[in-house]
C-alpha positions as CSV (number, residue, x, y, z in Angstrom):
1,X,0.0,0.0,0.0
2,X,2.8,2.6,0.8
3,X,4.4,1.8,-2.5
4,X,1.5,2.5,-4.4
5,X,1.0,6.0,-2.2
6,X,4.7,6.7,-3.3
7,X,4.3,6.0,-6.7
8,X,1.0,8.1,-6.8
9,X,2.6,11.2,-5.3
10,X,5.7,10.6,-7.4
11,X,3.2,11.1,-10.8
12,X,1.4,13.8,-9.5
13,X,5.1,15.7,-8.8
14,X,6.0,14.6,-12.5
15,X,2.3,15.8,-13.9
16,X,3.0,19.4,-11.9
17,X,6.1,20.2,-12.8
18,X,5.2,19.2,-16.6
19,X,2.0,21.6,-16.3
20,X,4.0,24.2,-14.9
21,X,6.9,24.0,-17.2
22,X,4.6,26.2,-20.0
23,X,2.1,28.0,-18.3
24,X,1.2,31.5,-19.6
25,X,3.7,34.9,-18.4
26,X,7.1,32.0,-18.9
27,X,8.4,34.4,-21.7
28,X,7.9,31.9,-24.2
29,X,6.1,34.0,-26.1
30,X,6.9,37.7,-27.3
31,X,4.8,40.2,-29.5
32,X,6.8,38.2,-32.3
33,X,5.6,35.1,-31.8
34,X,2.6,35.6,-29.9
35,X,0.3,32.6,-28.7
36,X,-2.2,31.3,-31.3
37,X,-5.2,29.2,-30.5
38,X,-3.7,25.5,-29.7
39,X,-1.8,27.5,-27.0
40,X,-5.3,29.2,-25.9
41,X,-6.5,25.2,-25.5
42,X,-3.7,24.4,-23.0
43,X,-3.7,27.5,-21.4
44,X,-7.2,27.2,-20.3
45,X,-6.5,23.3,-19.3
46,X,-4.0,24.2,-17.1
47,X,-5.6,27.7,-15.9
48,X,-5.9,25.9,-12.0
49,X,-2.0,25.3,-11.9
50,X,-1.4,28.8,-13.1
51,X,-3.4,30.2,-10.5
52,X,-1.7,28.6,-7.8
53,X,1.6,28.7,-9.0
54,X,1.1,32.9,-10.0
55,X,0.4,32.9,-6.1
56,X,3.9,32.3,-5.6
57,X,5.6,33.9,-8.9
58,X,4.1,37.4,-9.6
59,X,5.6,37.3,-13.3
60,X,3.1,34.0,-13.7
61,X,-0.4,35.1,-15.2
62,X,-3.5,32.9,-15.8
63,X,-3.5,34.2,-19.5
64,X,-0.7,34.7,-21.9
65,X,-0.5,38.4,-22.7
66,X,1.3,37.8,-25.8
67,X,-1.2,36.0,-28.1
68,X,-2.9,36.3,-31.9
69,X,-6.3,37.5,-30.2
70,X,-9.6,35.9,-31.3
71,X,-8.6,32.7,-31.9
72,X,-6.5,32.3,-28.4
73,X,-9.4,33.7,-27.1
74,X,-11.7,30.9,-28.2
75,X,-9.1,28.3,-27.2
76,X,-8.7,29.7,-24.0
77,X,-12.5,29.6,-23.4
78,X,-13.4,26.9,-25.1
79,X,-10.7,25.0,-22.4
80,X,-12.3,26.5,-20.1
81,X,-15.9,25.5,-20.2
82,X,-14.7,22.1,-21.7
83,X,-13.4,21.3,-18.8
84,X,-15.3,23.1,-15.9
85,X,-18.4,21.8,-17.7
86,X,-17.3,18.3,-18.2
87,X,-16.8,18.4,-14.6
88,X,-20.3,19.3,-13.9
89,X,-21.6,17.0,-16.2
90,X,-19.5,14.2,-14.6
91,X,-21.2,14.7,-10.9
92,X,-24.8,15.2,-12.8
93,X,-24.4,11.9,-13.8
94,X,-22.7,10.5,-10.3
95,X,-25.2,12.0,-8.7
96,X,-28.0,10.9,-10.3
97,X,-27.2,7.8,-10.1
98,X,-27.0,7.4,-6.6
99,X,-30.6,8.8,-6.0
100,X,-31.9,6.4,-8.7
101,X,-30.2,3.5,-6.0
């Protein structure tokens, strides 16, 4: 049992620090190459690890500055509700089926 614990903590360490190594604000991307709307999609996935880790790092924003407009805008949003919804959806369904039990 304590190996398993391990090994789950050890992924979720690895899964952080992957999330975190291209969040928006990194400098990755300048007025040059700004962020189009792929980056938008994983931006808005990965919007609760930014938030937490801009706590600590001021330079570290939930929402790339730098970006092509529009279309990271959709991304962004359509990660967003994607996921937030999906969530929703997911405990809808849960919980339905427990009052049908």
């Amino acid at each position: 049992m304590k190996k398993k614990l391990a090994i789950i903590i050890i992924l979720i360490i690895l899964v952080a620090f992957l999330l975190s190594s291209c969040i928006p604000g990194d400098g990755k991307h300048t007025t040059k190459k700004p962020a189009n709307f792929m980056w938008g999609v994983w931006h808005g996935w990965i919007a609760p690890v930014s938030v937490v880790v801009g706590i600590f790092n001021s330079d570290i924003r939930v929402y790339e500055v730098n970006n092509t407009g529009w279309w990271y805008d959709f991304g962004f949003y359509i990660a967003i509700i994607s996921g937030f919804g999906g969530l929703g959806l997911a405990r809808r369904r849960k919980y339905k089926k427990l009052r049908e039990e």
